[in-house]
C-alpha positions in Angstrom: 0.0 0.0 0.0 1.1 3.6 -0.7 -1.7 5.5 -0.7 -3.9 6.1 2.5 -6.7 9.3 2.8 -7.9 9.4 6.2 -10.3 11.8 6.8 -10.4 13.5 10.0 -13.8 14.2 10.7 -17.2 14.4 9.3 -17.9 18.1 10.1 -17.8 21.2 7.8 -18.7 24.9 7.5 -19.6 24.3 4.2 -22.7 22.8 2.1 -21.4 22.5 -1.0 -24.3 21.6 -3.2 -22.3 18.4 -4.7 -20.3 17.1 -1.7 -20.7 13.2 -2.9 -19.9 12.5 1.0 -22.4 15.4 2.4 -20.4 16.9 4.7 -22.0 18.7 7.8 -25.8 16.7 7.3 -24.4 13.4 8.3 -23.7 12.1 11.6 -20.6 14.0 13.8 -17.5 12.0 13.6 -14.4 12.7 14.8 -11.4 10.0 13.9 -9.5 8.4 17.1 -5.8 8.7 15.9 -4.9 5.6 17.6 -7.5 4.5 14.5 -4.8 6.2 12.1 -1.5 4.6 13.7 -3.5 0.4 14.0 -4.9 0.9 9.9 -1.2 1.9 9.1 0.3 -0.6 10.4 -2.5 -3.3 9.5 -2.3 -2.1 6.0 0.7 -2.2 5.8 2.1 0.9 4.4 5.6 1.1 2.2 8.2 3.6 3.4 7.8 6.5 2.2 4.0 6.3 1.2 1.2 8.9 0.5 -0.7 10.3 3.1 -3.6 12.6 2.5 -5.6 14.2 4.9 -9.1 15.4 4.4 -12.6 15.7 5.7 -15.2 16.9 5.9 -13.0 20.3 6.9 -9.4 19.0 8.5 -8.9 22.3 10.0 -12.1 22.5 12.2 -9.8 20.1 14.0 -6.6 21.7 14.2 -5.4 19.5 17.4 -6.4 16.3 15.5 -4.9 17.4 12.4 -1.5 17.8 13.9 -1.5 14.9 15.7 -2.2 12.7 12.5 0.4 14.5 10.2 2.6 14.1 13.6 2.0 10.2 13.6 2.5 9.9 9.4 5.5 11.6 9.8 7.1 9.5 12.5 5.7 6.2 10.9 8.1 7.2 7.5 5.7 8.3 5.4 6.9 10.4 2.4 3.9 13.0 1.1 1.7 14.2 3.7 -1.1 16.8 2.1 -4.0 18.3 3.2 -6.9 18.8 1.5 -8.9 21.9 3.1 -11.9 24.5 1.9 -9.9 27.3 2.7 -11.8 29.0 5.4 -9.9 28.1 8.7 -6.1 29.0 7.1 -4.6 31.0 10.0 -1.0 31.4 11.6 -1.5 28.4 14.0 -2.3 26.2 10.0 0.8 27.9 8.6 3.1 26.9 11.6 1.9 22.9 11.5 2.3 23.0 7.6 6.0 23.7 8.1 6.3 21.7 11.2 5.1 18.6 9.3 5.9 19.5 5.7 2.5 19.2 4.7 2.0 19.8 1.0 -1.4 21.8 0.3 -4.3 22.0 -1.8 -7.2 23.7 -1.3 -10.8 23.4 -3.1 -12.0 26.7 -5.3 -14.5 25.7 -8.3 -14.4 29.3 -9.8 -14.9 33.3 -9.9 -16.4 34.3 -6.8 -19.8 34.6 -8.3 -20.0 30.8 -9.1 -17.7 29.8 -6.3 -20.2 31.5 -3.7 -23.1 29.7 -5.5 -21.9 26.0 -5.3 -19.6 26.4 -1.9 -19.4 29.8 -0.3 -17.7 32.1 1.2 -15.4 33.0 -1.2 -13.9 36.1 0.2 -12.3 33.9 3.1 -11.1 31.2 1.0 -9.0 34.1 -0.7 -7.8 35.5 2.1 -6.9 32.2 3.2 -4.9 31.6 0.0 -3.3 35.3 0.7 -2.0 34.0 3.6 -0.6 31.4 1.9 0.8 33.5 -0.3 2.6 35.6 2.4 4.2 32.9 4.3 5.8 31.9 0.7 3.9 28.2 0.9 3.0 26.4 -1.9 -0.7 25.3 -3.3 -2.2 24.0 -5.3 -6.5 24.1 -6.2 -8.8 21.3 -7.3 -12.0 22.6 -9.2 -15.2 20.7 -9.0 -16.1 20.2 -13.2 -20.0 20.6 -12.8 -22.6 22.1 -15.1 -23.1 25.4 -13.0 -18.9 25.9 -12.6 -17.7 24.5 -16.2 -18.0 27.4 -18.2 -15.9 29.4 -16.1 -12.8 27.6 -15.5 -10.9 29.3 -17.7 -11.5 32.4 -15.3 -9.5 30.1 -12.9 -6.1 31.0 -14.5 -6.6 34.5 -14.5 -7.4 34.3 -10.7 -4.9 32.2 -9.7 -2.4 33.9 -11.8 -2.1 36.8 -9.3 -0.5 34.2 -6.4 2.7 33.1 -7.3 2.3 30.8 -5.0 -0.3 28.5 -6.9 1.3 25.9 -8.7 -1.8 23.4 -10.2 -5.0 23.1 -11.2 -6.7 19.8 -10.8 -10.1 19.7 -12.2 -12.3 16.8 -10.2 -15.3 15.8 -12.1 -18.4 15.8 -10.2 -19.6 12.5 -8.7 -23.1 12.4 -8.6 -23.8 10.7 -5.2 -24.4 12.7 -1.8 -25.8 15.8 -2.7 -25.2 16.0 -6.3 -27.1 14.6 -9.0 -26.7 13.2 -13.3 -28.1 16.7 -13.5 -25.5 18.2 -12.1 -23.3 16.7 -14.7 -21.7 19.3 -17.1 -22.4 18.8 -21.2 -19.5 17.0 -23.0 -19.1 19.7 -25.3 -19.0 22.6 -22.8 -16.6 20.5 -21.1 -14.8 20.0 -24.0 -14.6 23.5 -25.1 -14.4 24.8 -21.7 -10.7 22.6 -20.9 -8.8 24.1 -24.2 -10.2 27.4 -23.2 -8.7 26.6 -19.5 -5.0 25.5 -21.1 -4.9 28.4 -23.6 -5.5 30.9 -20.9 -2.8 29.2 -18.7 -0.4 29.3 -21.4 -1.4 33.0 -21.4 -0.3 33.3 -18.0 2.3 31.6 -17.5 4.4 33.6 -20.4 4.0 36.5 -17.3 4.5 34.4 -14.5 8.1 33.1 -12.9 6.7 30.1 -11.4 4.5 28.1 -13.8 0.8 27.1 -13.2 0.2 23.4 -14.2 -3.1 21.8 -15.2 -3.1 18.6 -13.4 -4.6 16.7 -16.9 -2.0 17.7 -19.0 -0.1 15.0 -17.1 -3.0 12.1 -17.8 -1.8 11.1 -21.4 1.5 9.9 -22.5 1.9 7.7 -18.8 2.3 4.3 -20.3 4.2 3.7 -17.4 2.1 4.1 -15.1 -0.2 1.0 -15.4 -3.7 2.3 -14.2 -5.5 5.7 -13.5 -4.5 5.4 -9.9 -3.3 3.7 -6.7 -6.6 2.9 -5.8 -7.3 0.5 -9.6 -3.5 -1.0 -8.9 -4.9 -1.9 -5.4 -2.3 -0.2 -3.2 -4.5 2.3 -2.0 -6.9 3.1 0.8 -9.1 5.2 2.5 -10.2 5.8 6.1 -13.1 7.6 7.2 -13.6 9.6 10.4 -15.7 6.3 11.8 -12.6 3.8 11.1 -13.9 2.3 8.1 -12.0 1.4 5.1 -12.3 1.5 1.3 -10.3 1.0 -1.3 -11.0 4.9 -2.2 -12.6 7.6 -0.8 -15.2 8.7 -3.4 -16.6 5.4 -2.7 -17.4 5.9 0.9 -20.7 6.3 0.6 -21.4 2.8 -0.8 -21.7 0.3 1.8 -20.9 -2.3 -0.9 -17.1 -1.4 -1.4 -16.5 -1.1 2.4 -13.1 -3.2 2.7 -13.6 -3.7 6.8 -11.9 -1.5 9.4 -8.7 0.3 10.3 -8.3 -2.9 13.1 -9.4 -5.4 10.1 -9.2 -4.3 6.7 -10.1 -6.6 3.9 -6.8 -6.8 2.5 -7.6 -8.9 -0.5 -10.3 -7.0 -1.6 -8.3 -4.3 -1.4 -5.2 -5.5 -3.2 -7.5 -6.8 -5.9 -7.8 -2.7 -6.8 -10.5 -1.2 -8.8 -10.8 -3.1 -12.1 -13.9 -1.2 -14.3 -13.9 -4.5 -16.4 -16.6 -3.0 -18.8 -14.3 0.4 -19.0 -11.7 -1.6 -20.9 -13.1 -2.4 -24.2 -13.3 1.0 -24.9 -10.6 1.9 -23.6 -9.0 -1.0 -25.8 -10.0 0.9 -28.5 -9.0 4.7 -27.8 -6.9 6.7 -30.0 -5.6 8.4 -27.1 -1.6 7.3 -26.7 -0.4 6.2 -23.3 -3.7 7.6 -21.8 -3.9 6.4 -18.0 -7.8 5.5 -18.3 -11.0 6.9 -16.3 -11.8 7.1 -12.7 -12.2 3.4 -11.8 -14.5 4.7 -9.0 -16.2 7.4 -10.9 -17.0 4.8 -13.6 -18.7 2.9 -10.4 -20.8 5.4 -9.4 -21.9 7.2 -13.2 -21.2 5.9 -16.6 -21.5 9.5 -17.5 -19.5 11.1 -15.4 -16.7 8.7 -16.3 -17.2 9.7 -20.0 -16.4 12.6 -19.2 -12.8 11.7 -17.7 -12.3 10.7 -21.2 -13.4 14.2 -22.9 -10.8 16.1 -20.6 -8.1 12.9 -21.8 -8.7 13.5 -25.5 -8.9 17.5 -24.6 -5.5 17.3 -23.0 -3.7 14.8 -25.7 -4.7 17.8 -28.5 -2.5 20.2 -26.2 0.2 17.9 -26.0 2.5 19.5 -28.3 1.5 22.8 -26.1 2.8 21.5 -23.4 4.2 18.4 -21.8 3.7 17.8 -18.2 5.0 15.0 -15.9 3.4 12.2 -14.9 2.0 11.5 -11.9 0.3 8.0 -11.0 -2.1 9.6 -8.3 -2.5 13.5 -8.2 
């Protein structure tokens, strides 16, 4: 295994109208860190593995949250990042992400008009990401792809081009489970249309910037390496929610039929088997897209649809190549 999210608690300021887990309307739930340290050692985690720590909001538990990153970091693991809204970045945030070399990302779906509509409070997630910027700390922001945010993305480089800061932008394509709904779902084309729009105005900003901004997909094609969309379809990943449960990846939490047991008894079989979307791989057989890493195994569980769409933004981002080559990464 070298991959484990653990989210620290169920809680959240927010109600994002497409939060696939529902943050803040389910039950309270607070993880026990002694939780963290037995599923660690009982999945047993390679040196050096991924830890990423999210919620719910990770910093409405600020104690909690230093204590886990604490315990990854004296266990050996490698990258420890933490997933947050925004909202609760203060000095007492800044001083554990350079205590525990937490890497950062933080979740902004657009322009403040949009972002206000689908999440909230927009002016504090900004100054949250000023602060940031202050303290010279790296970020990077993951955009929810839905039908009320997709047109705007492009607006996303212009916003973050201001922060020097910002290194990526991931776009997450909306699962429709929790609050969200098929209709929530952007159109193919938009999307389409909306992702070259996205990489031209990057490539706009970035001739001004020192530091460049990277869009995460550019990184999805060419990985023939890589074998798989993700830790999670190799089966060396997990996830553990607040209550101590385990799955094999944390947008399938709320789908009692992948749970994989408990942080004191994972199913490690199950798990290991990883995410195989069997009736993905024809058509991906078949794909003129070169050394493309796949769709979402766990998207393509939960919305045929929504997976299609992994493979818009893939053919989007293989048109760019000559634009731009980006890295690959096995699980951004």
């Amino acid at each position: 295994m070298n991959l484990l999210v653990v989210w620290l608690t169920t809680r959240c300021q927010l109600r994002c109208r497409y939060c696939y887990m529902a943050a803040g309307d389910v039950a309270a739930h607070d993880l026990d860190p002694e939780a963290f340290s037995r599923a660690y050692a009982a999945l047993g985690m390679e040196p050096g593995c991924e830890i990423q720590i999210a919620g719910g909001e990770p910093l409405l538990v600020p104690d909690l949250l230093d204590e886990v990153a604490g315990r990854a970091r004296a266990l050996g693991a490698g990258r420890v990042n933490v997933q947050t809204n925004g909202i609760g970045i203060d000095d007492r945030f800044i001083a554990l992400v350079r205590r525990h070399r937490l890497a950062v990302g933080v979740s902004l779906d657009g322009p403040p008009a949009v972002n206000d509509a689908l999440r909230g409070r927009t002016a504090e997630v900004l100054a949250g990401l000023a602060r940031l910027e202050a303290a010279r700390i790296p970020f990077g922001v993951t955009a929810v792809v839905c039908r009320d945010s997709v047109a705007t993305l492009p607006d996303l480089a212009l916003l973050l081009g201001g922060f020097a800061m910002a290194g990526s932008i991931g776009l997450d394509v909306l699962r429709p489970s929790g609050r969200a709904a098929e209709a929530d779902l952007p159109d193919a084309v938009v999307a389409r249309q909306a992702f070259l729009a996205l990489a031209e105005r990057l490539d706009w900003v970035n001739r001004r910037r020192l530091r460049p901004l990277r869009l995460r997909e550019m990184g999805a094609v060419g990985c023939d390496a890589v074998g798989g969309y993700c830790a999670a379809e190799r089966g060396s990943a997990a996830a553990l929610t607040a209550d101590g449960r385990v799955f094999p990846c944390s947008g399938l939490t709320g789908l009692p039929e992948y749970a994989c047991g408990t942080a004191d008894a994972p199913d490690l079989d199950r798990l290991r088997a990883g995410l195989r979307p069997d009736a993905d791989r024809p058509a991906c057989a078949a794909c003129a897209v070169p050394g493309c890493r796949g769709r979402c195994p766990s998207r393509a569980a939960i919305s045929p649809r929504a997976a299609a769409l992994d493979c818009v933004l893939r053919h989007a981002a293989a048109s760019l190549q000559p634009l731009e080559k980006s890295p690959c990464r096995a699980a951004d």
